[in-house]
N, CA, C and O atoms as a Maestro MAE file, in Angstrom:
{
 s_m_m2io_version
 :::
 2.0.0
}

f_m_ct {
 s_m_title
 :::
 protein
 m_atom[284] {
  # First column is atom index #
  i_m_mmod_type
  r_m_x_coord
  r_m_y_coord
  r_m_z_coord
  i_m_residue_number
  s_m_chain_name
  s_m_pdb_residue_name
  s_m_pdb_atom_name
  i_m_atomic_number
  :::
  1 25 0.847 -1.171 0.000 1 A "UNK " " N  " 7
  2 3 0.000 0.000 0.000 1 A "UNK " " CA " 6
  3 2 0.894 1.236 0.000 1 A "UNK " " C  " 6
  4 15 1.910 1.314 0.691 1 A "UNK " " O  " 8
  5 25 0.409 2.303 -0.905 2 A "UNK " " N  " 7
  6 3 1.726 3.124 -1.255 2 A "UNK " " CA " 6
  7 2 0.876 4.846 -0.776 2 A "UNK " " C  " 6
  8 15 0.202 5.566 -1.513 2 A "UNK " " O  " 8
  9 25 1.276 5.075 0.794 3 A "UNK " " N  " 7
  10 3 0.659 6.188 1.483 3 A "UNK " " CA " 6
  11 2 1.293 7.180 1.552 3 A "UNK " " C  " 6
  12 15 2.431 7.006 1.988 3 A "UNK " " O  " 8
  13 25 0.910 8.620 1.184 4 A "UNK " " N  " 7
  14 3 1.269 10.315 1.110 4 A "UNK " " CA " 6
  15 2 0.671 10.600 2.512 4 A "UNK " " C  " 6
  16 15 -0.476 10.318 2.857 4 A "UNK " " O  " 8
  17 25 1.665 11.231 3.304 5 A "UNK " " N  " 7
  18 3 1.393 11.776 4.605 5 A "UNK " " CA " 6
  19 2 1.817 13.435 4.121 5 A "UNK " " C  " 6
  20 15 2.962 13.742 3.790 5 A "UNK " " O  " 8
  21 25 0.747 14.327 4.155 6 A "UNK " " N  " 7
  22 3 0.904 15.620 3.984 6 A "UNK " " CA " 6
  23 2 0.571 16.660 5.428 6 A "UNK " " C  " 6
  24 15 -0.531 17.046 5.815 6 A "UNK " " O  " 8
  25 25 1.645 16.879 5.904 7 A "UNK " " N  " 7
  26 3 1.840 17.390 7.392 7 A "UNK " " CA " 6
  27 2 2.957 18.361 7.392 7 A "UNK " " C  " 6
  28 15 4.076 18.076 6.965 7 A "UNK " " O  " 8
  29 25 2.568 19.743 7.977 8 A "UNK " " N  " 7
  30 3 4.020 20.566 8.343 8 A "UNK " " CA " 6
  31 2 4.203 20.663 9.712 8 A "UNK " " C  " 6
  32 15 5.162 21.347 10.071 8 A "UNK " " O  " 8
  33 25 3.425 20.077 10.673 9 A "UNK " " N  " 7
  34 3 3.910 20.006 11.919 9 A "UNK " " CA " 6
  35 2 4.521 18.952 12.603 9 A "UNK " " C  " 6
  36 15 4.037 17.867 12.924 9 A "UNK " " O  " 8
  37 25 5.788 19.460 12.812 10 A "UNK " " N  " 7
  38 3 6.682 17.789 13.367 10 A "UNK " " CA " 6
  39 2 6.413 16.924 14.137 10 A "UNK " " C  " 6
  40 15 6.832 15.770 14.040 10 A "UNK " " O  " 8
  41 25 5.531 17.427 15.193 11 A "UNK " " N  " 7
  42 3 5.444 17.022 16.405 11 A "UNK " " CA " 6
  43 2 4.273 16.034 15.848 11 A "UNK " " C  " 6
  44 15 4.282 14.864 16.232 11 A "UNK " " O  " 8
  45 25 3.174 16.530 14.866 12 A "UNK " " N  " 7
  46 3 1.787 15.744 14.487 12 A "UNK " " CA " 6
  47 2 2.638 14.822 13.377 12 A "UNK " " C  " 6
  48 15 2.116 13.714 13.254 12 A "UNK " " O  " 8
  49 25 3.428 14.950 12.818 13 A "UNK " " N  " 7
  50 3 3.584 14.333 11.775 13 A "UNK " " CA " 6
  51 2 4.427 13.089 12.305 13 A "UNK " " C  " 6
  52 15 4.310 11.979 11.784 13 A "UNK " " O  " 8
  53 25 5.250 13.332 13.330 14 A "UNK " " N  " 7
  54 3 5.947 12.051 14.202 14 A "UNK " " CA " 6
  55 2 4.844 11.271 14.954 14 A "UNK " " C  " 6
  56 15 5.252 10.329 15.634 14 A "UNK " " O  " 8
  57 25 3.719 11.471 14.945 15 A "UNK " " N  " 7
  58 3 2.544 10.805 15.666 15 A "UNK " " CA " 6
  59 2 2.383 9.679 14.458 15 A "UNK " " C  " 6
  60 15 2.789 8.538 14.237 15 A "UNK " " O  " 8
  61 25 1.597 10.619 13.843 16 A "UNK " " N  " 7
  62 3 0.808 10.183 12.424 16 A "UNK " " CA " 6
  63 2 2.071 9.204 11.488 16 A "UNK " " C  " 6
  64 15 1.705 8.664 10.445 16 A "UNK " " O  " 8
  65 25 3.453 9.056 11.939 17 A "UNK " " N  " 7
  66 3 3.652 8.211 10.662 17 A "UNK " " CA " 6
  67 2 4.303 7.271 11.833 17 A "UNK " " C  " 6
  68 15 5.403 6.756 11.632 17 A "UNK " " O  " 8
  69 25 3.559 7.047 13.134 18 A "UNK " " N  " 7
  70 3 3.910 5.738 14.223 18 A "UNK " " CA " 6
  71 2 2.573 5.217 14.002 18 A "UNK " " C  " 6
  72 15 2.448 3.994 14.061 18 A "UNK " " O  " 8
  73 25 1.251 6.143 13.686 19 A "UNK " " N  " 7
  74 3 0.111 5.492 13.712 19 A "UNK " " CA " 6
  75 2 0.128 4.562 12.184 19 A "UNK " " C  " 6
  76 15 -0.441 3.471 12.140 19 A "UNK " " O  " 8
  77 25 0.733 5.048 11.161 20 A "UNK " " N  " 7
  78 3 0.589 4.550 9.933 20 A "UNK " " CA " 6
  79 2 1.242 2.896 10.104 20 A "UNK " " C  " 6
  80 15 0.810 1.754 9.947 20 A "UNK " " O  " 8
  81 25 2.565 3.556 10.530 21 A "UNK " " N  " 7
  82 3 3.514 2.255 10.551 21 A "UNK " " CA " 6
  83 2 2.911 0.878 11.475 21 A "UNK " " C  " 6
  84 15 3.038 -0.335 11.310 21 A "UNK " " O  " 8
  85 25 2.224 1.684 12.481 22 A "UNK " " N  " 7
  86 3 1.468 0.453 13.277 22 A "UNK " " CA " 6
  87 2 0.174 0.054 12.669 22 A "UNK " " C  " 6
  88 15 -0.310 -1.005 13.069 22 A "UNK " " O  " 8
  89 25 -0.537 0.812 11.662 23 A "UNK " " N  " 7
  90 3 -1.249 -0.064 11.162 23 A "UNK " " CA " 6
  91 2 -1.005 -0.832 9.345 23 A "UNK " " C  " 6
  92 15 -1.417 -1.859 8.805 23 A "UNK " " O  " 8
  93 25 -0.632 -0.339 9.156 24 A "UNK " " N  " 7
  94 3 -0.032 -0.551 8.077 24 A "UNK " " CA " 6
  95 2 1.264 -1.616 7.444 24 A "UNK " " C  " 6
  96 15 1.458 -2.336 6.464 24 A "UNK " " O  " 8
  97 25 2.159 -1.075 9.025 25 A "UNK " " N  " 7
  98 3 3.776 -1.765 8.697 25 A "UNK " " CA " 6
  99 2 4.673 -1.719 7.932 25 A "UNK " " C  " 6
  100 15 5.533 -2.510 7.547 25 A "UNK " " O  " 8
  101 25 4.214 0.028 7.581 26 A "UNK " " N  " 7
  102 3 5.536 0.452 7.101 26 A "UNK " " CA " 6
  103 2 5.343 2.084 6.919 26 A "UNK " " C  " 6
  104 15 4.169 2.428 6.788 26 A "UNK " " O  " 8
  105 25 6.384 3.190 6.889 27 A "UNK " " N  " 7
  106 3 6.077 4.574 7.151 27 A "UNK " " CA " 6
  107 2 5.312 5.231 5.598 27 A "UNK " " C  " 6
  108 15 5.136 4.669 4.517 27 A "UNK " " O  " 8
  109 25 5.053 6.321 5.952 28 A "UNK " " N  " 7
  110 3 4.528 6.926 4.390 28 A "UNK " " CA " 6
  111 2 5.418 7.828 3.530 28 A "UNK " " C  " 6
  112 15 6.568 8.245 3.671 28 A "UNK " " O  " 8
  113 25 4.868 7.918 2.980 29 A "UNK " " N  " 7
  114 3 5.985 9.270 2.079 29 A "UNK " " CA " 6
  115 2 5.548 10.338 2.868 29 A "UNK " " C  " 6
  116 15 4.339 10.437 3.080 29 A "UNK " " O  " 8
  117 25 6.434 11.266 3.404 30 A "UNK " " N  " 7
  118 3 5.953 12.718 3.482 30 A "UNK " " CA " 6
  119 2 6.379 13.578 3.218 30 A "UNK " " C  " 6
  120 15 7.585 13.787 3.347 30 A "UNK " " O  " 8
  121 25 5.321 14.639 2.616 31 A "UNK " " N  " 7
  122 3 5.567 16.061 2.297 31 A "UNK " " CA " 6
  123 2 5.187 16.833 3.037 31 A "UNK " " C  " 6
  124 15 4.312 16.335 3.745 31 A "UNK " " O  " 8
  125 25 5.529 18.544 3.426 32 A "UNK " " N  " 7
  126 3 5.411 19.534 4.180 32 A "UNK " " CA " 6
  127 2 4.674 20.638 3.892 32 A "UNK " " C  " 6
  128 15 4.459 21.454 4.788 32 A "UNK " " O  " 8
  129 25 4.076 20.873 2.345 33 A "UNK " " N  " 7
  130 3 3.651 21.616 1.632 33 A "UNK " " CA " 6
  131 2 2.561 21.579 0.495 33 A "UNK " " C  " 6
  132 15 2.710 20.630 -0.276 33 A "UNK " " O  " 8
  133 25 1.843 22.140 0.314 34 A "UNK " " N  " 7
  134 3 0.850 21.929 -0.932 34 A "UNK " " CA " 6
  135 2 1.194 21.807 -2.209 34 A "UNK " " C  " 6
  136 15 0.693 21.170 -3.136 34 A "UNK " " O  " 8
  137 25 2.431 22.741 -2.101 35 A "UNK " " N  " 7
  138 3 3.316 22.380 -3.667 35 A "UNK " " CA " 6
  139 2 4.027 20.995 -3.719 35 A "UNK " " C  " 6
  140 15 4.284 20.548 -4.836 35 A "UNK " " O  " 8
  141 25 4.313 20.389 -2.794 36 A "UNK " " N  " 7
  142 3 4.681 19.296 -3.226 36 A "UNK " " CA " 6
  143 2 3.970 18.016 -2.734 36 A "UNK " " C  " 6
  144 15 4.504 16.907 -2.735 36 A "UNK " " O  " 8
  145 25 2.761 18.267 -2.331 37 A "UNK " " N  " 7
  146 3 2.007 17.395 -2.158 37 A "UNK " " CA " 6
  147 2 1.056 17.138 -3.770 37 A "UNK " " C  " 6
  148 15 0.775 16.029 -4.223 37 A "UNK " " O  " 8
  149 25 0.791 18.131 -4.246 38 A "UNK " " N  " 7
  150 3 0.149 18.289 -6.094 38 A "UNK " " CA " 6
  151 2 1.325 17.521 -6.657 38 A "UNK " " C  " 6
  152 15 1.069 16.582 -7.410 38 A "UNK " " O  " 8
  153 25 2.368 17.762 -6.426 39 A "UNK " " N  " 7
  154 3 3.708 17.235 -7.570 39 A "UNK " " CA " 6
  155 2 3.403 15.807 -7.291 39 A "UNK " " C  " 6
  156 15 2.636 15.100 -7.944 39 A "UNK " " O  " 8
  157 25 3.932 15.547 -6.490 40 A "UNK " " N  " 7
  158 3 3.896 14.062 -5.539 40 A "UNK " " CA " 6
  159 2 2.356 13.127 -6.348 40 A "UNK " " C  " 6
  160 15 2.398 12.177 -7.130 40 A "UNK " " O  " 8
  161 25 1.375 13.704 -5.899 41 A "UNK " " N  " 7
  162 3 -0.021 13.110 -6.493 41 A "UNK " " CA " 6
  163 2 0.169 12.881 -7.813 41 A "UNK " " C  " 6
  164 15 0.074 11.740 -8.265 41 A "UNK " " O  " 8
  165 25 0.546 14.257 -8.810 42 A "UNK " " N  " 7
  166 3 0.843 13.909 -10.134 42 A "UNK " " CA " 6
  167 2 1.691 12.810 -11.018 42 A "UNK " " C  " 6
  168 15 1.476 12.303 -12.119 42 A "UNK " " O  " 8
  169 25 2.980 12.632 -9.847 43 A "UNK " " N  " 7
  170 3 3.351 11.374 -10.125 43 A "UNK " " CA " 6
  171 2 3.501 10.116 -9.702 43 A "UNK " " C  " 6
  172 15 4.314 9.228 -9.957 43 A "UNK " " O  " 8
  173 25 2.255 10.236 -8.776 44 A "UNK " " N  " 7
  174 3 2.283 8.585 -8.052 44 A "UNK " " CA " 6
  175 2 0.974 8.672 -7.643 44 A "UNK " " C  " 6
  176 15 0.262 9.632 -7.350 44 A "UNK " " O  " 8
  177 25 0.716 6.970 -7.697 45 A "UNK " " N  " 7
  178 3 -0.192 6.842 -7.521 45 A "UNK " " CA " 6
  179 2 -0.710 6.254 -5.880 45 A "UNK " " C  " 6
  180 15 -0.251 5.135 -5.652 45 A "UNK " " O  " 8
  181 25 -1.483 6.770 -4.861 46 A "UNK " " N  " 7
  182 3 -1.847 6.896 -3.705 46 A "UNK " " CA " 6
  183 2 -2.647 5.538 -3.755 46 A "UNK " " C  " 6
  184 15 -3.186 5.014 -4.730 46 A "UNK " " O  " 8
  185 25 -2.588 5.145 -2.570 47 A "UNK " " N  " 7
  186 3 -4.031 4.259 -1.983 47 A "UNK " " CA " 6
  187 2 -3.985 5.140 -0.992 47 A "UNK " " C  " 6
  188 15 -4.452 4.273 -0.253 47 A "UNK " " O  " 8
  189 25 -3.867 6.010 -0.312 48 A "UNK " " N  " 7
  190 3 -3.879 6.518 0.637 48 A "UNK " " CA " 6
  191 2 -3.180 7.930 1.422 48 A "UNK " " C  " 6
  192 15 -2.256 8.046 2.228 48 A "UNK " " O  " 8
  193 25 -4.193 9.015 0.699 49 A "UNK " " N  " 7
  194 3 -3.634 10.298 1.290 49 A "UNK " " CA " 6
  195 2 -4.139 10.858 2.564 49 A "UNK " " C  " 6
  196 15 -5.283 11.309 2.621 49 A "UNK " " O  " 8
  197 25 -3.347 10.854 3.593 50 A "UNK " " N  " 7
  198 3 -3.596 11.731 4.824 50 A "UNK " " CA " 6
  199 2 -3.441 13.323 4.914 50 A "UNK " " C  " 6
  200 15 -2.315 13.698 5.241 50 A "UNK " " O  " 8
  201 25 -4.290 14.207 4.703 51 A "UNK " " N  " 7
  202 3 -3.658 15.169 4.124 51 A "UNK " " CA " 6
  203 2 -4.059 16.115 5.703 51 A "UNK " " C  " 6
  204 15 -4.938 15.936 6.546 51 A "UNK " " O  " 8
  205 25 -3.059 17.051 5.594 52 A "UNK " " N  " 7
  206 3 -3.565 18.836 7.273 52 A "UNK " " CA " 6
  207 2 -4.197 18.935 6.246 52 A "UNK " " C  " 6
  208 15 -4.056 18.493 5.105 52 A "UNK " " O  " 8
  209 25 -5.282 19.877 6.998 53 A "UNK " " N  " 7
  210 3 -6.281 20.757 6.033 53 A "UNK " " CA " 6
  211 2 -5.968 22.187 6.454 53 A "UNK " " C  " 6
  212 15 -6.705 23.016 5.919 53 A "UNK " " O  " 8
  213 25 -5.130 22.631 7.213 54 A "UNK " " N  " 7
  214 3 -4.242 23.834 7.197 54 A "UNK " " CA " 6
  215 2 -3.095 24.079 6.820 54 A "UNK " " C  " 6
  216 15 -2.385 24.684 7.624 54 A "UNK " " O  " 8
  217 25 -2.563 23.739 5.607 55 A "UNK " " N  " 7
  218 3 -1.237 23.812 4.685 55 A "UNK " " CA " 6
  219 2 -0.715 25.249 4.568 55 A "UNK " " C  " 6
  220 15 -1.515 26.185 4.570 55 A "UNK " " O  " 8
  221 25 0.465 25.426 4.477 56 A "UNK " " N  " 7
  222 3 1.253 26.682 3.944 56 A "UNK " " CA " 6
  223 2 1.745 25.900 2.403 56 A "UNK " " C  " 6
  224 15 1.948 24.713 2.148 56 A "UNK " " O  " 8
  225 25 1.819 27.019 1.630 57 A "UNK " " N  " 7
  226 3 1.951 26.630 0.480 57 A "UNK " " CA " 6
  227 2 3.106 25.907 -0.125 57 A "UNK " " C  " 6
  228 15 2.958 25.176 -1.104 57 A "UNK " " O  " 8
  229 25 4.335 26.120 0.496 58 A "UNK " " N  " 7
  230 3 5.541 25.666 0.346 58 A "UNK " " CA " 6
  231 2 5.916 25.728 1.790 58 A "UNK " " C  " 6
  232 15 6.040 26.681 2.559 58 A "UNK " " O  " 8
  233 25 6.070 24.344 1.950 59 A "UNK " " N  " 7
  234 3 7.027 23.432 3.177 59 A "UNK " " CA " 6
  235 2 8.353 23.592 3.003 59 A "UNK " " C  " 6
  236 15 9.006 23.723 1.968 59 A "UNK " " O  " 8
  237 25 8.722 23.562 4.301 60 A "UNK " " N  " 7
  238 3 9.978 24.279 4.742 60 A "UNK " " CA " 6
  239 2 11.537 23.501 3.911 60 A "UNK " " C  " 6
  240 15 12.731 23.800 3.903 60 A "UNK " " O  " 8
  241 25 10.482 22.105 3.125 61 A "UNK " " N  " 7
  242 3 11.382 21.411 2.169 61 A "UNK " " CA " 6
  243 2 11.801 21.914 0.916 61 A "UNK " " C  " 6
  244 15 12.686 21.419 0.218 61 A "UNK " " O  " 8
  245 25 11.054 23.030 0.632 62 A "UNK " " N  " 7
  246 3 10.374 23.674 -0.494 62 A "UNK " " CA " 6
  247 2 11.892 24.223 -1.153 62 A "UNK " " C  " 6
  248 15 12.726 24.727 -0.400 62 A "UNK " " O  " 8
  249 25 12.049 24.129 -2.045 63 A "UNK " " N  " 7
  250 3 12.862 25.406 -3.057 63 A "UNK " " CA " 6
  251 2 13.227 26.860 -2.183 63 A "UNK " " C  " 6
  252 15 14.242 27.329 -1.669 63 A "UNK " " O  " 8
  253 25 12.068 27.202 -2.300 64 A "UNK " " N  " 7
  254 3 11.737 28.396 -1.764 64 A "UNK " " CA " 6
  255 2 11.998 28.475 -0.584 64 A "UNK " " C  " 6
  256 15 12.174 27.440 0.058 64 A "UNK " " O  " 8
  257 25 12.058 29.268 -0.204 65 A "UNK " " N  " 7
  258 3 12.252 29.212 1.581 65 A "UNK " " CA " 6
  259 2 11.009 29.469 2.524 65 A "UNK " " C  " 6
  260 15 10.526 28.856 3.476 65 A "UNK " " O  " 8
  261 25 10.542 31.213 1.520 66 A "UNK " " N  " 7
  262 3 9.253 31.598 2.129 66 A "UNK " " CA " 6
  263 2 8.342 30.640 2.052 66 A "UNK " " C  " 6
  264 15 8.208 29.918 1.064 66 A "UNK " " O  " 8
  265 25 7.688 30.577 3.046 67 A "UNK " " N  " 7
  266 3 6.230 29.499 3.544 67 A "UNK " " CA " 6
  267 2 5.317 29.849 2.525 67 A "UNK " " C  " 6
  268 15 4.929 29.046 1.677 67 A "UNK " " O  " 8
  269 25 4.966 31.030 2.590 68 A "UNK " " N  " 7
  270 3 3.981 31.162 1.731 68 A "UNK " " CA " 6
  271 2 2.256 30.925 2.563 68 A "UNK " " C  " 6
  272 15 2.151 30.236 3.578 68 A "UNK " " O  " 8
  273 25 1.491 31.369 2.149 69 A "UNK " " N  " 7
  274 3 -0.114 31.428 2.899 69 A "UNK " " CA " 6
  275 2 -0.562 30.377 3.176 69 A "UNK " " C  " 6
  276 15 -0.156 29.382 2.575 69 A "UNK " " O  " 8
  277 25 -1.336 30.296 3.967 70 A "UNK " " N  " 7
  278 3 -2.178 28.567 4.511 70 A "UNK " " CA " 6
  279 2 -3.206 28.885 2.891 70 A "UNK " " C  " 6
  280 15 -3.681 29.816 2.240 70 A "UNK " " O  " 8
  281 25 -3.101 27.497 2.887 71 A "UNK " " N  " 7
  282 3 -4.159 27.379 2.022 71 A "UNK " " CA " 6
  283 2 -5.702 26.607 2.880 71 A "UNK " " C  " 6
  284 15 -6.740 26.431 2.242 71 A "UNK " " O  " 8
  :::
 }
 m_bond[283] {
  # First column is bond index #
  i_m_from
  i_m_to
  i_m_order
  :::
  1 1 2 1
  2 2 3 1
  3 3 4 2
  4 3 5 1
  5 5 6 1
  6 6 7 1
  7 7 8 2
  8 7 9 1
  9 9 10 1
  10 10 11 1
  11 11 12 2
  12 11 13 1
  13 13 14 1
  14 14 15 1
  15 15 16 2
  16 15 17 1
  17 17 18 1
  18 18 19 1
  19 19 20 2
  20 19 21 1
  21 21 22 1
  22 22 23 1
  23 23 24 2
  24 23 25 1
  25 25 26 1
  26 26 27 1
  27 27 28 2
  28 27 29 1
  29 29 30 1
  30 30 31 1
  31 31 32 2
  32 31 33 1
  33 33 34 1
  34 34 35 1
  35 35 36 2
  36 35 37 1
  37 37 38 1
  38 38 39 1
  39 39 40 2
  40 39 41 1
  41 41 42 1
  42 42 43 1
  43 43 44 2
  44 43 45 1
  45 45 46 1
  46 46 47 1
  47 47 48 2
  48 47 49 1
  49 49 50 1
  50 50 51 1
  51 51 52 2
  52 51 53 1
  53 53 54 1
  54 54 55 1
  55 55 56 2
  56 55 57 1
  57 57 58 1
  58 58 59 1
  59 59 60 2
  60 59 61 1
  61 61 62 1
  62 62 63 1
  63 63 64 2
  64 63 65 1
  65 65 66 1
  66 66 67 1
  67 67 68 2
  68 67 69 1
  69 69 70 1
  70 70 71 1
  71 71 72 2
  72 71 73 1
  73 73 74 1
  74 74 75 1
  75 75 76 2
  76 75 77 1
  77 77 78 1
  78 78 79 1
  79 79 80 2
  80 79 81 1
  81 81 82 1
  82 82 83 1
  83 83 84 2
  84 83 85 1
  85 85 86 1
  86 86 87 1
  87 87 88 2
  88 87 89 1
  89 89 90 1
  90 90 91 1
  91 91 92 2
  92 91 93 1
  93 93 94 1
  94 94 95 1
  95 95 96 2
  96 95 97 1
  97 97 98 1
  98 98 99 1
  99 99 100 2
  100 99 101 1
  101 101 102 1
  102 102 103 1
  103 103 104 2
  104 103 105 1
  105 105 106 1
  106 106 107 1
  107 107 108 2
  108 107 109 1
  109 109 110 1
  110 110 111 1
  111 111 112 2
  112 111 113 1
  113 113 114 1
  114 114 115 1
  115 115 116 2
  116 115 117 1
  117 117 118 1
  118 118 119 1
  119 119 120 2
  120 119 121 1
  121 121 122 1
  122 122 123 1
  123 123 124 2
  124 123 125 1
  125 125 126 1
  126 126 127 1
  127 127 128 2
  128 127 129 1
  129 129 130 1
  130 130 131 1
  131 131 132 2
  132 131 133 1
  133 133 134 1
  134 134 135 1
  135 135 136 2
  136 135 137 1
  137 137 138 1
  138 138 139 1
  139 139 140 2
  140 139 141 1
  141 141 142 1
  142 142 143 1
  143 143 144 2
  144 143 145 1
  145 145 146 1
  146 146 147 1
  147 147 148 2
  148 147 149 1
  149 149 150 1
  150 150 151 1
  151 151 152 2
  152 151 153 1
  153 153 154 1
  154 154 155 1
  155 155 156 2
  156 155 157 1
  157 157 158 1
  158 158 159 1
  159 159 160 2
  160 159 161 1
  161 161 162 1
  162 162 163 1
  163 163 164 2
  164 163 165 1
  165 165 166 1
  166 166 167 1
  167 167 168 2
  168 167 169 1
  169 169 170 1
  170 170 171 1
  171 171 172 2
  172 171 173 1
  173 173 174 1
  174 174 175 1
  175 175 176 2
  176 175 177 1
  177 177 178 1
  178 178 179 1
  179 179 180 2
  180 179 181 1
  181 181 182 1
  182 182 183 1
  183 183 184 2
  184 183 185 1
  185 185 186 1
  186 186 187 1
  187 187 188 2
  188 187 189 1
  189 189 190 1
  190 190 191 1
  191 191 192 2
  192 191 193 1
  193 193 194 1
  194 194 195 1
  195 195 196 2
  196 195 197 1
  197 197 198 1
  198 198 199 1
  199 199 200 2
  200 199 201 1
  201 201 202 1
  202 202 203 1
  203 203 204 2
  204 203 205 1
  205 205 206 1
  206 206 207 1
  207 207 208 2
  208 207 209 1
  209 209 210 1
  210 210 211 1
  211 211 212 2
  212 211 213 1
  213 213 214 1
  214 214 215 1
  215 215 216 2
  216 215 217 1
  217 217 218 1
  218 218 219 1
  219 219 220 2
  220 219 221 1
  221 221 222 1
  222 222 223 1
  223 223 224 2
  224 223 225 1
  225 225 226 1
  226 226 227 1
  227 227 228 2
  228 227 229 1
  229 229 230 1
  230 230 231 1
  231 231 232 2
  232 231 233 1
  233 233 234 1
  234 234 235 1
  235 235 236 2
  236 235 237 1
  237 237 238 1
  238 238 239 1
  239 239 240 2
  240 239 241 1
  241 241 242 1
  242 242 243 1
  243 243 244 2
  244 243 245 1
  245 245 246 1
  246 246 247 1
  247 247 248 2
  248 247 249 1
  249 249 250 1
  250 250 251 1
  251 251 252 2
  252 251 253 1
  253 253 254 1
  254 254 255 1
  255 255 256 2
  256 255 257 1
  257 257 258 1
  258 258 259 1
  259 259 260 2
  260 259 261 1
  261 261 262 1
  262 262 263 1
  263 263 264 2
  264 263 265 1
  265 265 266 1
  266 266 267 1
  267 267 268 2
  268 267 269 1
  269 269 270 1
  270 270 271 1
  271 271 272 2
  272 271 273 1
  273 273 274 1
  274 274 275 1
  275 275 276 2
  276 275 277 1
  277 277 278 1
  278 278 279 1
  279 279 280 2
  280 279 281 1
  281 281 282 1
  282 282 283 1
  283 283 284 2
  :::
 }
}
């Protein structure tokens, strides 16, 4: 099963990929940002997206540096 964990908070996102791994049995991909959570989708295919529903636009993984607005 091939899972997108889309989270910019560390503290939730170290929860959420112990809850995955324990049900699942194995961690997810994660991204930090909306821009690379669209990229990511575009080239793979999900059984399973966990997505924040309070995103900044570019994660701190980002190119960019600036965060950019919650979406």
């Amino acid at each position: 099963m091939k899972i997108l964990l889309v989270e910019d908070e560390i503290h939730k996102r170290d929860e959420m990929i112990k809850c995955v791994e324990e049900v699942y049995g194995h961690p997810p991909e994660i991204v930090d940002g909306v821009s690379s959570a669209v990229l990511n989708v575009m080239n793979n295919d999900y059984d399973l997206i966990i997505l924040d529903m309070a995103l900044s636009t570019f994660g701190e993984s980002a190119d960019d540096k600036n965060k950019g607005h919650d979406q």
